[in-house]
N, C-alpha and C positions, 0 to 999 in steps of 0.2 A: 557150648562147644558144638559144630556141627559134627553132623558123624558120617562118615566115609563107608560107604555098600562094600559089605566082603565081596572080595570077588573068587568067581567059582568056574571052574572049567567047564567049556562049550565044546569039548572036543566032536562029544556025540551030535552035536547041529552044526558043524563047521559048514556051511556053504560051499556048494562047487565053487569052480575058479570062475572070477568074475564078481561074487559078492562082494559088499562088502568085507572089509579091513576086521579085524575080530582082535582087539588084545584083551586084558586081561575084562571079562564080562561076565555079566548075572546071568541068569538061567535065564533063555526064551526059549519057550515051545517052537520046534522046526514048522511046524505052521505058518505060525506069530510070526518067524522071520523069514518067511517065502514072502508073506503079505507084507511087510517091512521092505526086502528089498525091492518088489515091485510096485509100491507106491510110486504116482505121480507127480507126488510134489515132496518136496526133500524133507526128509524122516532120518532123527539119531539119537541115540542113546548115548544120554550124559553122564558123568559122575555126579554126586554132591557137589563138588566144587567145582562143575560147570566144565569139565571135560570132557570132549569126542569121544567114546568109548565104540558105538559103531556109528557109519552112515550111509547113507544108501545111493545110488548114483542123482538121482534126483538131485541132493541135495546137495554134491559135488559138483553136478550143471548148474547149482544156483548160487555156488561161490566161487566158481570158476577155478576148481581147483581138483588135483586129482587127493584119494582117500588116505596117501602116504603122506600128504602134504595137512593134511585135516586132523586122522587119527591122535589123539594124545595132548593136541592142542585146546587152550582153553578158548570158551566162547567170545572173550572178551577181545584176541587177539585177532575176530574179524569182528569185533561189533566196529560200528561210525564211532569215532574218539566225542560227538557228543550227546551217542545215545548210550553212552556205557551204564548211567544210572539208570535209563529205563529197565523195569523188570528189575532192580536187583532188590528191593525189599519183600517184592511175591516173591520171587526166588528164596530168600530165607526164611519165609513160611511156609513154603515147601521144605525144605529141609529139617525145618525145624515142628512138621509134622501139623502145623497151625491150621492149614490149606492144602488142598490137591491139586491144583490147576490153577492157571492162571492165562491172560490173554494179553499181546502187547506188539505196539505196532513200532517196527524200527528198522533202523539201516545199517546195511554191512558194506564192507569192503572186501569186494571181488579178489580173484589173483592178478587181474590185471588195472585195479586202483580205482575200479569202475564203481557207484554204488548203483545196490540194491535194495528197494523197499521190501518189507515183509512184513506177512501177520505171523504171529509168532504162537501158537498155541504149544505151552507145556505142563506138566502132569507127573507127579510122584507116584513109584510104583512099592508098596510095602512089601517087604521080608515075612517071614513066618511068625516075626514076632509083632509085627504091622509098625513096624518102623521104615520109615522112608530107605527105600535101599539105591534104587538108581533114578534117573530121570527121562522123559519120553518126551524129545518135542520135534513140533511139525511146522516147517515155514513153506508160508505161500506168496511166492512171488506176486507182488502187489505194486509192481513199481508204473504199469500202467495205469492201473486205477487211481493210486497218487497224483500222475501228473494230472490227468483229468478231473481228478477231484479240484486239484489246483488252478486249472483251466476256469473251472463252472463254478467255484469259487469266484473267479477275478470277476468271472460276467457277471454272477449276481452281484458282485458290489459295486459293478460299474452299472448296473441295471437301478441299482439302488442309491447311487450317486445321480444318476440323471432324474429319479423321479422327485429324488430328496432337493436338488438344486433346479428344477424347473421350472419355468414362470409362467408355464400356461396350466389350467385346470382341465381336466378331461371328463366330457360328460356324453352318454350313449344315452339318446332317447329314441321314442315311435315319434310317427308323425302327425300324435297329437299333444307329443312334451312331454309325455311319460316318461323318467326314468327310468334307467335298467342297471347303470354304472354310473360311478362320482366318483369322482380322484378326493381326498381326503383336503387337497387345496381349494376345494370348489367352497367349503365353509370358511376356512381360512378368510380365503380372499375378498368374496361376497356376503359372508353370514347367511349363504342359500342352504339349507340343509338337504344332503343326496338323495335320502330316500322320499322326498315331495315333490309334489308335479315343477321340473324345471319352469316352465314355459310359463304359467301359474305364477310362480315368485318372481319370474324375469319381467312380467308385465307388472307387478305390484308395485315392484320396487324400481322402475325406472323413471329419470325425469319426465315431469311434463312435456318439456320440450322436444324430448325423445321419441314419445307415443308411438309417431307413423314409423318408425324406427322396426319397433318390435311387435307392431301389428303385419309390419310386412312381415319380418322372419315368421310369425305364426302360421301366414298364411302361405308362407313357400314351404312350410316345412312338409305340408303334402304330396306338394308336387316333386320335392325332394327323395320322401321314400318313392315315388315310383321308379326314377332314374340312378339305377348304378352310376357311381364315379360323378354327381352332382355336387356343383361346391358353389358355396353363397359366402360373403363376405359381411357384415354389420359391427357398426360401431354405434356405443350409446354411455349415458350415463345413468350409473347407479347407485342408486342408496346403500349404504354399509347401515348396517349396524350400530356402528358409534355415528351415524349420523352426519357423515362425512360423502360427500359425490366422488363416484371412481368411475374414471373413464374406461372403458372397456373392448375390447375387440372379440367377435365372434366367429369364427370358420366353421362355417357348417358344410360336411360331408359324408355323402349318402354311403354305406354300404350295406345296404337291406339286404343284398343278395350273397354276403360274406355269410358261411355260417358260422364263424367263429366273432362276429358282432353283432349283424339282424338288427340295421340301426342306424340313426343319423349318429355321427359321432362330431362333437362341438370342440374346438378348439377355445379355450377361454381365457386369455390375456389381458390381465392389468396394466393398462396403459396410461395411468394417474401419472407414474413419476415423469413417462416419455412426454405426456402433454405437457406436464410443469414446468419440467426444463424448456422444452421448446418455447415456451410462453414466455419465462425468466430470457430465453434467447433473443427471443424477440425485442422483449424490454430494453433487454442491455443495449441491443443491436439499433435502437432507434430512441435511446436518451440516455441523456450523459450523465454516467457516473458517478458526478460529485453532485448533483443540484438535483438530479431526478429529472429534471425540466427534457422536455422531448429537444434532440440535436439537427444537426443539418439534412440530414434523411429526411426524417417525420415532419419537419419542418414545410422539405420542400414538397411533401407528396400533399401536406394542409394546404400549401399555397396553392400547387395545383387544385385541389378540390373548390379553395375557396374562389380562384380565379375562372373555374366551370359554372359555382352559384351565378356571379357576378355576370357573367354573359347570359346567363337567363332569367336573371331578374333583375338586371339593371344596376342594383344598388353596388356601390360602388366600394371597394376596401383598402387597405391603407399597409404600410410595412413601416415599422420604426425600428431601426438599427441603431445602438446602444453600446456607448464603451466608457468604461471606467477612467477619469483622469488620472494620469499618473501613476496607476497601478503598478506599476513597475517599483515604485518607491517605498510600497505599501512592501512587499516580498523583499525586498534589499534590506530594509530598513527592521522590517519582524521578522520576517522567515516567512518559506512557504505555507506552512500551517496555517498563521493566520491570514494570510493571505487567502488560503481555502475557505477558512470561514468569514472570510469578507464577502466572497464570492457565492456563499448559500447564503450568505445574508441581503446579497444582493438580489437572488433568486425569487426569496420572500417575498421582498420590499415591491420588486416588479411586477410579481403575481398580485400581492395584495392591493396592489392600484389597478389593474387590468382590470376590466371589464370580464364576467364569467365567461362571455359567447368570444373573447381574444384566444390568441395563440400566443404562449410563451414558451419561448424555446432559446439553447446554449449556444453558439456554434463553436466557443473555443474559448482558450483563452479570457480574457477580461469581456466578450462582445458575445452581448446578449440580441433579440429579436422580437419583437412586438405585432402581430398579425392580427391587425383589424378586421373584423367582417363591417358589413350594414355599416358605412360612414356615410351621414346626412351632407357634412360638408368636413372641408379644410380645415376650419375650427376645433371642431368635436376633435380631431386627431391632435391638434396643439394645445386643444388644454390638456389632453391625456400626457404630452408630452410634457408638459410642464408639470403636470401633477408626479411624474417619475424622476421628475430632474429635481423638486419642490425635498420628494421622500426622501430621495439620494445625498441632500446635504443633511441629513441630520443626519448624528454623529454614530456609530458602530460602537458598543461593546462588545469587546469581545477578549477573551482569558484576562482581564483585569486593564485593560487600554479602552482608552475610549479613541477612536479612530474618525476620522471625516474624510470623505470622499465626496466626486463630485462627476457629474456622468455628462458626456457629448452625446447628441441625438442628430441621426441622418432620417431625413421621414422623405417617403415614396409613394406617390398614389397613382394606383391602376387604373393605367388608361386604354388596356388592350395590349400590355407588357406579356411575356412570359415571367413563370418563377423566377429563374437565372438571371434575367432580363433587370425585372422589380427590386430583386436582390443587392445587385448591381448599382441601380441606380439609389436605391437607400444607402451604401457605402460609399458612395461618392459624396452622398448630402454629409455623410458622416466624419467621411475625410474634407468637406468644407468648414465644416464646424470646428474640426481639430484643427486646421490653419486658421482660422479666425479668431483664435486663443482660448476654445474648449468653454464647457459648462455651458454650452447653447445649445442651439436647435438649429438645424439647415434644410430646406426644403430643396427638394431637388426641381429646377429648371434649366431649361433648355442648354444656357449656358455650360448649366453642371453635366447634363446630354454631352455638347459637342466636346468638353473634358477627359469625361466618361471615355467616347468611343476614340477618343485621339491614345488615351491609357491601352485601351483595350489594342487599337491595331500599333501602338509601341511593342507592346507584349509579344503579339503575333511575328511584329522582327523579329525582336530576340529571342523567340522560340525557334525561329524557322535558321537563326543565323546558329544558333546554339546545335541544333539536328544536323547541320550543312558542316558543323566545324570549320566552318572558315570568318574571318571577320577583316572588316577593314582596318586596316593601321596605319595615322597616318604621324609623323614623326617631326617633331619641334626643335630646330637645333640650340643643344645647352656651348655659349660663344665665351672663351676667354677674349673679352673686352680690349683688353691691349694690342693683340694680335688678330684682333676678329677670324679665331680660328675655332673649329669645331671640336668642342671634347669628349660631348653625347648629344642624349638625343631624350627629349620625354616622349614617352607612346601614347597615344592619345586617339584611343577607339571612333569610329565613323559609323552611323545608322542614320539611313534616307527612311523617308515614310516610303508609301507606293507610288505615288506622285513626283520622289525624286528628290522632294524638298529636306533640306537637312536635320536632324533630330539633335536639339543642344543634349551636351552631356549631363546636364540635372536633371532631364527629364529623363534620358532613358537609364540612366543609375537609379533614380528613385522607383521605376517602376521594374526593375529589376531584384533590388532589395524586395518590395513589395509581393513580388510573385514566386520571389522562390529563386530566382534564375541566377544571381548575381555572383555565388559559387563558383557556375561551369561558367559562365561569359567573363568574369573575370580572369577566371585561371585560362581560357584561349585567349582573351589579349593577351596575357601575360607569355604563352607559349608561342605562339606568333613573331612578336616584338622580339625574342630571345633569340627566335632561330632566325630571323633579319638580322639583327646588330650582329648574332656570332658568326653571321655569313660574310658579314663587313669585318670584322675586326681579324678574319683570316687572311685577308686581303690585304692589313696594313699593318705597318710598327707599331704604332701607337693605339691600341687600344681606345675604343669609344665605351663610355658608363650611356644604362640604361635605366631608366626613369619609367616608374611602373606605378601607377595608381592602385590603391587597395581602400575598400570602404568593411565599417568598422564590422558589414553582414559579414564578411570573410576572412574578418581574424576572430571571428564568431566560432567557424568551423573548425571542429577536433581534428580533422585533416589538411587543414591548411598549411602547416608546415611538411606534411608529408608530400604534398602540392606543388612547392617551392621546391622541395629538394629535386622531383621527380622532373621538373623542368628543365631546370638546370644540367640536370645528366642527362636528357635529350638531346637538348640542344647544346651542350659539350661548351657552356659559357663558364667565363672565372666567374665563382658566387659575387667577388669585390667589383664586376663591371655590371651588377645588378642593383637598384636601388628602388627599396618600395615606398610610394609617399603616398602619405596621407594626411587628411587635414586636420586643424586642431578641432574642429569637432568629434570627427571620426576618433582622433583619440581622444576625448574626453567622454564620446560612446561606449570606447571598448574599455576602458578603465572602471568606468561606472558599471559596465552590463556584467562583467565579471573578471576575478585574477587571472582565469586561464585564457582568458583575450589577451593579457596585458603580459601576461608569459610567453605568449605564445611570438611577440615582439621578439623580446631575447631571447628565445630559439631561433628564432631567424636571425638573427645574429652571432649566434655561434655557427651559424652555416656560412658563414664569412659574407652576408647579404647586409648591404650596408639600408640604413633609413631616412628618410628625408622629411622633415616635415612640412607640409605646403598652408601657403595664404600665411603665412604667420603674421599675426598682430590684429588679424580681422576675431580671432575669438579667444577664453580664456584660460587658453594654455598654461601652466605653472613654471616655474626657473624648473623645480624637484622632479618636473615629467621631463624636461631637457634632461637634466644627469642621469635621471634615473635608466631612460630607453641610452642613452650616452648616441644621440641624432646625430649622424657624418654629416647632413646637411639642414639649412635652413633654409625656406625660399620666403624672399620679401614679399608682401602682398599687391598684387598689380596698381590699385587703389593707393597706394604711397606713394609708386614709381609716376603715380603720372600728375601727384599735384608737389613733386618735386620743384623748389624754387616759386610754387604759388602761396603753398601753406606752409610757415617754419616749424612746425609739431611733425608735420611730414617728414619735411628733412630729419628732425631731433630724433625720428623715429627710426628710422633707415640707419644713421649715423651711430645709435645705440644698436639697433641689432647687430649691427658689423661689429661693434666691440664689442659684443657679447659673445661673438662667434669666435672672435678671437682669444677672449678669456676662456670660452669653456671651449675651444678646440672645433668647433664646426665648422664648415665653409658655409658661403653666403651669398645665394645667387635670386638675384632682382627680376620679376617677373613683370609681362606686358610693356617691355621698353619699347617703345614708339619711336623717337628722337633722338638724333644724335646729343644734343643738349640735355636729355638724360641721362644719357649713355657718357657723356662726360661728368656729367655729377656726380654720380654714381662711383665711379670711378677717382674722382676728389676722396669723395667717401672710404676708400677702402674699398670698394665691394668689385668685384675682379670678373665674377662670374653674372652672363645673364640670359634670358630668352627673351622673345616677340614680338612682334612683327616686323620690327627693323630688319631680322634677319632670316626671315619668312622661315618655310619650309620645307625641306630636306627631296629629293627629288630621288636622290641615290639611295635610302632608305626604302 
């Protein structure tokens, strides 16, 4: 049980007015409680059970409260609700006579809700019988020193967060590498230990290669202590410990004249992982990823170098340009995967027949590079060539298949070419090879020259007409036969060279597919032709159908229908007076290249965009590809139309197509009619609709 202080009358030491508050209280000496109430910092007399019994003003300005408001109350009713356990076990050792005094740091709540820190010093005072009678305690407002403690707190852990996460090592020496100060990272980092001559273990352990490195910093480090605010920069490699080289960066800066350092102070930086990375950067940044082999960068910056040898030493060097047959069928037919490891298999195979003093390199795709230095002659280059064309038919294991492949070579020798130039002209030998029916070798001459640069300034049109957004269009009228009346129109793109001379359409489509362009120069003829025809067809009752060629690069495009619709709502055409054709190869391209070419068909025909398929019979189109795209139109192949009445296979030909059209619902319109004499055959036939030259070209288009 605790036990509760008799209380005994203070009438004899009552305080003038002004003292504290007096109820029922122990005996103090009127001394004791002059020096009580004019304490400076708040002083009061508790009971056992932690009641107010007196207090002194002090202590009433430190709980912001007046002595009526205080008197009788217990302590707990301004302690902070979660310092109330603080102090309460001393406390019952006090009472319970165990202890005298106790010290304890906590918070109260003011009269205005406000807290206050305090040190709390209290103290038992025994009775006559030395039993604990009342309680004595003193608080001192402590709520600045708290937050400041809390301030200088944060700094040093943030003081201690920066040294602890730092990546540089700190070291203060003289100016002859004397230590004075080491950052605890400087062993870490280097295995230098602090208190040995820095300068000493700096040159020990530095690379060979290094030397004049750290001979210099030795010898500026004199000239350093003489100049306040001096700073030098050094990088080097060093030995660790484990035996490993770390690149390292050194800031030396003077402040001899500080007296709180009196010292070069070294900034010490491990710059191993920055180097690594950057080197890994580099690597990535100039060879491809899957074969290791150096890419089109590294490649060309070799060429260049090797074509700087060759003009100063005469010997002459070589480019072989190298693609895989049919690769495409290899990844359709396995999957990419192996097709990947066809491709490092290929990498091998080219390496391990090259010559050490060659360059082999990736530029992409299936098309690999061969960069001869020191070529004696022409030969030397074609047996190498043979020897990679020799390797490349033996057969590929690879995940349990045994795979055969077979490689096309363009070969180019430097005659005073540029890289670009050289490049160039080895993939033209490359693209002869690939027309000439693959698995050969094509050397480039003069011929493949004037080819070459006829490609290159095709290109330069279609670049320049593609930048201008303008192109020529010029418009074929589609003739119902009977009525020799106009019912559309095919669109059909115009490209002069500079000269003036006209560019056929297989040339400039194929080097269009080839460069990339055939997207945007597509989709403006396509916008062009749209906003003509719908210019006319506002003009007249009867609507005119437009006839739009599409090659198989552009039902390629994941945007190509997004293309189509976007035209169409420009140029404010019905989707049903729109008709895309294209050839039976083109679709036997995009069928084969993948589904989403072949989808992307019948999305365009849910846009009410009807399809045509042209040249029919010239290649081998399927009944199954007809239902399946379900084609509004067929067009006969010109080549039919004109050995009409020469050849009977011809006519049998034309004759079934039209009943075919008929069965499966298409229309059927005869291409290149020259003759009226065809134009009547034709017409015997069934066939109603037709184009060329008989009925030339459109003027009002």
């Amino acid at each position: 049980m605790v036990r509760k202080a008799k209380t005994t009358s203070m009438e004899s030491a009552r305080p003038p007015a002004g003292h504290p508050h007096r109820g029922s209280q122990p005996h103090v000496h009127p001394e004791e409680l002059e020096a009580f109430v004019h304490a400076p910092i708040g002083k009061a007399l508790l009971d056992l059970d932690g009641r107010f019994l007196v207090v002194n003003p002090a202590l009433c300005r430190l709980l912001g409260a007046d002595e009526e408001a205080i008197i009788g109350k217990s302590r707990l009713d301004f302690t902070h609700p979660d310092d109330r356990e603080i102090g309460a076990s001393e406390l019952a050792d006090l009472v319970a006579g165990i202890r005298h005094n106790y010290v304890a740091e906590k918070r109260y709540v003011r009269g205005d809700g406000s807290i206050v820190w305090t040190e709390k010093h209290v103290c038992s005072v025994a009775n006559e019988h030395g039993d604990p009678s009342y309680l004595i305690a003193q608080m001192l407002d402590t709520t600045e020193r708290h937050h400041l403690q809390v301030l200088l707190a944060g700094e040093h852990a943030r003081f201690e967060a920066i040294a602890a996460y730092s990546i540089d090592a700190v070291v203060i020496a003289d100016g002859t590498g004397q230590v004075s100060y080491a950052s605890p990272d400087l062993t870490s980092m280097l295995a230098i230990l602090p208190h040995l001559d820095f300068g000493k273990q700096l040159y020990a352990r530095v690379h060979p290669e290094d030397l004049p490195v750290v001979t210099t910093l030795l010898s500026d480090l004199v000239q350093l202590a003489k100049h306040e605010g001096a700073m030098a920069r050094y990088a080097c490699r060093v030995r660790h410990a484990d035996e490993t080289w770390r690149h390292i960066e050194l800031t030396a800066s003077s402040h001899v004249d500080d007296p709180a350092i009196a010292g070069i102070v070294f900034n010490v930086r491990d710059m191993t992982d920055r180097v690594q990375a950057a080197v890994q950067l580099e690597h990535r940044a100039m060879h491809d990823a899957l074969t290791g082999l150096p890419n089109r960068a590294l490649l060309l910056d070799r060429m260049d170098q090797a074509l700087a040898r060759r003009r100063r030493s005469g010997r002459s060097c070589a480019l072989l340009f190298l693609d895989l047959d049919r690769f495409k069928a290899i990844n359709d037919t396995y999957g990419h995967g192996v097709g990947d490891d066809v491709l490092v298999a290929t990498a091998h195979r080219i390496s391990g027949v090259a010559r050490e003093c060659d360059s082999v390199a990736r530029l992409g795709g299936d098309e690999f590079v061969v960069l001869l230095e020191d070529v004696i002659s022409a030969e030397q280059v074609l047996v190498l060539a043979d020897r990679i064309r020799s390797s490349m038919a033996e057969p590929i294991e690879i995940r349990g298949r045994s795979i055969t492949t077979s490689c096309s070579v363009g070969i180019a020798l430097a005659t005073g070419q540029t890289s670009t130039e050289l490049l160039r002209e080895a993939d033209a030998a490359l693209y002869k090879a690939k027309q000439s029916g693959r698995d050969r070798w094509e050397i480039f001459d003069q011929a493949m020259r004037e080819f070459a640069a006829r490609r290159c300034e095709i290109e330069e049109r279609l670049r320049s007409t593609v930048a201008l957004g303008t192109v020529e269009v010029h418009f074929q009228p589609i003739v119902m036969m009977a009525l020799r009346s106009v019912v559309g129109y095919e669109a059909l793109a115009q490209l002069s060279s500079a000269d003036g001379t006209p560019v056929t359409e297989t040339e400039f489509v194929s080097v269009a597919e080839d460069s990339g362009l055939i997207q945007r120069f597509g989709s403006l003829v396509m916008r062009e032709s749209c906003l003509k025809v719908a210019a006319l067809n506002a003009l007249r009752p009867d609507p005119l159908d437009l006839a739009v060629n599409v090659s198989a690069r552009q039902l390629a495009d994941p945007a190509f229908v997004h293309t189509v619709a976007t035209i169409l709502d420009a140029a404010s055409i019905d989707p049903r007076r729109l008709c895309l054709q294209m050839t039976e190869s083109a679709l036997m391209e995009s069928e084969s290249d993948s589904s989403a070419s072949s989808n992307r068909l019948l999305e365009v025909k849910r846009l009410g965009v009807r399809l045509s398929l042209d040249d029919f019979g010239t290649g081998w189109s399927s009944l199954s590809s007809l239902q399946r795209f379900m084609f509004d139109v067929v067009k006969i192949d010109p080549s039919f139309v004109t050995a009409l009445g020469v050849r009977s296979e011809a006519t049998a030909l034309v004759s079934s197509v039209v009943g075919l059209g008929t069965t499966l619902g298409f229309e059927t319109i005869a291409e290149g009619v020259e003759t009226e004499s065809q134009e009547e055959m034709l017409r015997s036939l069934g066939c109603h609709l037709a184009q060329g030259p008989l009925y030339g070209w459109s003027e009002a288009a």
